[in-house]
C-alpha positions, 0 to 999 in steps of 0.5 A: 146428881145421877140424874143430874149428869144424866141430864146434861150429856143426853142431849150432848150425846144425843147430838154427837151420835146423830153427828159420828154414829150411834156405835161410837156413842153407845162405846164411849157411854159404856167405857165411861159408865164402868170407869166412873162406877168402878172409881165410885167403889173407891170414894175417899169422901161423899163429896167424892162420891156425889161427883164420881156418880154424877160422871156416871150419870153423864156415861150411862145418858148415851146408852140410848143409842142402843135401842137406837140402833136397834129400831134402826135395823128391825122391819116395820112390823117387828119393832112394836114386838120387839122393842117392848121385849127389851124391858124384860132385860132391864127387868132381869138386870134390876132383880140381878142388882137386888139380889146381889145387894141382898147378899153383898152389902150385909157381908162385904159392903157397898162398894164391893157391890159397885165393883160387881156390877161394873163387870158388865160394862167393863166386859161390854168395852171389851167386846166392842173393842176385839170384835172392831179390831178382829174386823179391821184385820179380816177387812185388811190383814196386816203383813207379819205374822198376823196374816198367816192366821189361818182365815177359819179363826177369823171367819166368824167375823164375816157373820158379825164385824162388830159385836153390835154394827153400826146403825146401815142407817147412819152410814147411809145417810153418811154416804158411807154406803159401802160399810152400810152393805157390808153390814146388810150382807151380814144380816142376809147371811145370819138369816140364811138369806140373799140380798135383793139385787140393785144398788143402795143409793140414798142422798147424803145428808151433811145436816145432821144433829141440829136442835132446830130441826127438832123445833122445825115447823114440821116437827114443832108440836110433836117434839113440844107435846113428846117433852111434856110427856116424857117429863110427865112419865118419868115424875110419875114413875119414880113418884110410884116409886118413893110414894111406895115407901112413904105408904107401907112405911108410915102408913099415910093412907089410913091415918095412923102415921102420927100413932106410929111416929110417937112410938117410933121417936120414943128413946131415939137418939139425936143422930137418927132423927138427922134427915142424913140418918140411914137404916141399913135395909133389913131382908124384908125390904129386899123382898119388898123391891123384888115385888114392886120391880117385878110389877114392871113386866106384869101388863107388858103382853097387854103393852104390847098389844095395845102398841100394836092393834091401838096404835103407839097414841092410843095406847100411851093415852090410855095407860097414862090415863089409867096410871092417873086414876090408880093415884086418886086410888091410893087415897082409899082405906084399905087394907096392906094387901090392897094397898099393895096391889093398888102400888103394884099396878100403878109400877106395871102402868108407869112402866108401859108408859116408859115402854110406848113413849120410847118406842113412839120417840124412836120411831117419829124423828128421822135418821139425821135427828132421831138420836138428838130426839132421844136424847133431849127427850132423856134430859126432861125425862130426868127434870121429871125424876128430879122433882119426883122426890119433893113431892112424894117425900115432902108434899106427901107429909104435908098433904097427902091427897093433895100430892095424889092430886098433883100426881093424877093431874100430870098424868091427865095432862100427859094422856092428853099430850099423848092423845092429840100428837100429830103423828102416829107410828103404828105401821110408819116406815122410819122416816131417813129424810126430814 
């Protein structure tokens, strides 16, 4: 249901972004995301559980905006570095949730967990809030007591007017230049530089955030070929992910799972054999997620060279066509070591593909469509997760190889989609008008 809600207000917030600004968005998604979270913890019911991360889902689908904004401001040069560095963030995050789930749940319980990790978003709201409003005071200080602040308490707004500014982008294509040079200025002073002289003049784009110029002549084929993709890559990533689980748990590989069923079922009570029955997870299954998530960062320097000397197409492809070969792979016999290390490089690929196609989606729409490209290219993205676990959980019981197979060919069909796009991004200059 998390995925769910994902699903619906990605494209919604996608839509408003392009309309009202990313910053906006990217506040509203967080505000959101830590209210809902911090509600869930006190969940009288499961049904109310189910609803409140369903919310959550809607708040966390608009947290796209901000590598948004941060394609927006980097220079050509540096967005195929820097973008797939953000993935070590996401990393540290996981492992930051992993652990304190290790020591939380067995102690305190699960909705003390979700507090926990709630703080983070409360935190960033609050960030955005006081860095906007210290930025309205410095831009027009009150009269009363507040204007006989000494200025040096406020100077370092000057630096920064909000903890993360407004996309100059946006506020371009607004014809709000003013605000867009206030934030260039900005910049030039943090690097210890001047800004180029001239004025910034640029039309303004009242056409903003319109599905069918995503579905424009122009754009068509791309944004066609970038939902497959997308779809495709997030099926095989939480693929990778349950069919983990489903391998090193009952042993499907090598045919021993009926062997160890029988032991298992032998003196088991009615109620864990419910398909509602859960396991409170033991240390080594901590361990065992620390592992597979650190496999996430493993080829990211690889990654990043294949974006920047193959090209954004090219190394999607090749990535995609690698992550289909390593499924047909884990139909080998082999050993736990093996097998462990066929499932690890299949998450590092799975992940480079997720790294490459954000970045390729970033960059490819222009400013007047490029978060509404995001964010329904975010809602196929979460059809693909949804569909994930009949497979790898249902169809995998019933025919092993032929849930592999399924895996590999949508993966075949994604290095394909991923290969003949119209349109390559290495070296491209981000594109204001459609």
């Amino acid at each position: 249901m998390v995925f769910f809600g994902y699903m619906v207000f990605s494209i919604l917030f996608g839509l408003l972004a392009d309309r009202y600004g990313r910053w906006k968005i990217l506040l509203i998604s967080f505000l959101w995301g830590a209210y809902f979270s911090l509600l869930t913890s006190f969940s009288p019911s499961y049904i109310w559980f189910v609803f409140l991360r369903t919310m959550v889902g809607c708040g966390v689908s608009g947290h796209a905006q901000g590598l948004i904004i941060k394609t927006e401001f980097l220079p050509t040069k540096y967005r195929g570095y820097m973008l797939p560095l953000s993935q070590v963030f996401w990393l540290t995050g996981s492992l930051l949730v992993i652990g304190l789930a290790s020591v939380v749940i067995p102690t305190i319980g699960w909705r003390w967990l979700i507090r926990i990790t709630s703080i983070p978003g409360i935190v960033l709201t609050v960030a955005f809030m006081v860095t906007k409003l210290m930025g309205s005071l410095l831009a027009s200080p009150p009269a009363g007591p507040v204007a006989l602040l000494p200025h040096r308490y406020l100077s370092h707004v000057h630096l920064s007017p909000y903890f993360i500014p407004e996309s100059a982008r946006f506020n371009v294509s607004t014809g709000n230049t003013q605000a867009a040079l206030v934030t260039l200025e900005c910049i030039a002073k943090m690097n210890r530089s001047v800004m180029p002289e001239g004025k910034l003049v640029e039309p303004i784009l009242e056409k903003r955030g319109r599905f069918t110029d995503l579905l424009d002549a122009k754009y068509l084929r791309t944004t066609l070929q970038i939902w497959v993709v997308w779809l495709g890559i997030s099926f095989a990533y939480y693929g990778v992910i349950l069919a983990s689980a489903e391998l090193l748990e009952r042993d499907l590989v090598c045919g021993s799972r009926s062997e160890l069923e029988v032991v298992v079922t032998v003196g088991v009570s009615e109620e864990s054999q419910s398909p509602c029955h859960c396991q409170v997870f033991a240390p080594s299954d901590y361990q065992t997620m620390i592992i597979s998530t650190i496999g996430e960062i493993a080829l990211n320097p690889l990654n990043i060279l294949g974006i920047n000397f193959l090209g954004r197409r090219l190394s999607l492809s090749i990535t995609m066509g690698c992550t289909a070969l390593f499924f047909l792979l884990l139909s080998i016999c082999t050993s736990s070591a093996g097998l462990i290390g066929f499932l690890f490089t299949l998450r590092a690929l799975v992940a480079s593909n997720f790294n490459t196609i954000y970045i390729y989606t970033a960059e490819v729409y222009p400013t007047t469509m490029r978060a509404l490209g995001m964010g329904t290219s975010g809602s196929l993205c979460r059809i693909g997760a949804m569909v994930a676990p009949f497979i790898s959980q249902v169809l995998m019981s019933a025919s092993f190889l032929g849930a592999l197979c399924l895996f590999s060919s949508v993966c075949v069909v994604c290095a394909i989609s991923a290969f003949t796009l119209p349109i390559e991004t290495k070296g491209r200059a981000l594109q204001q008008l459609k």
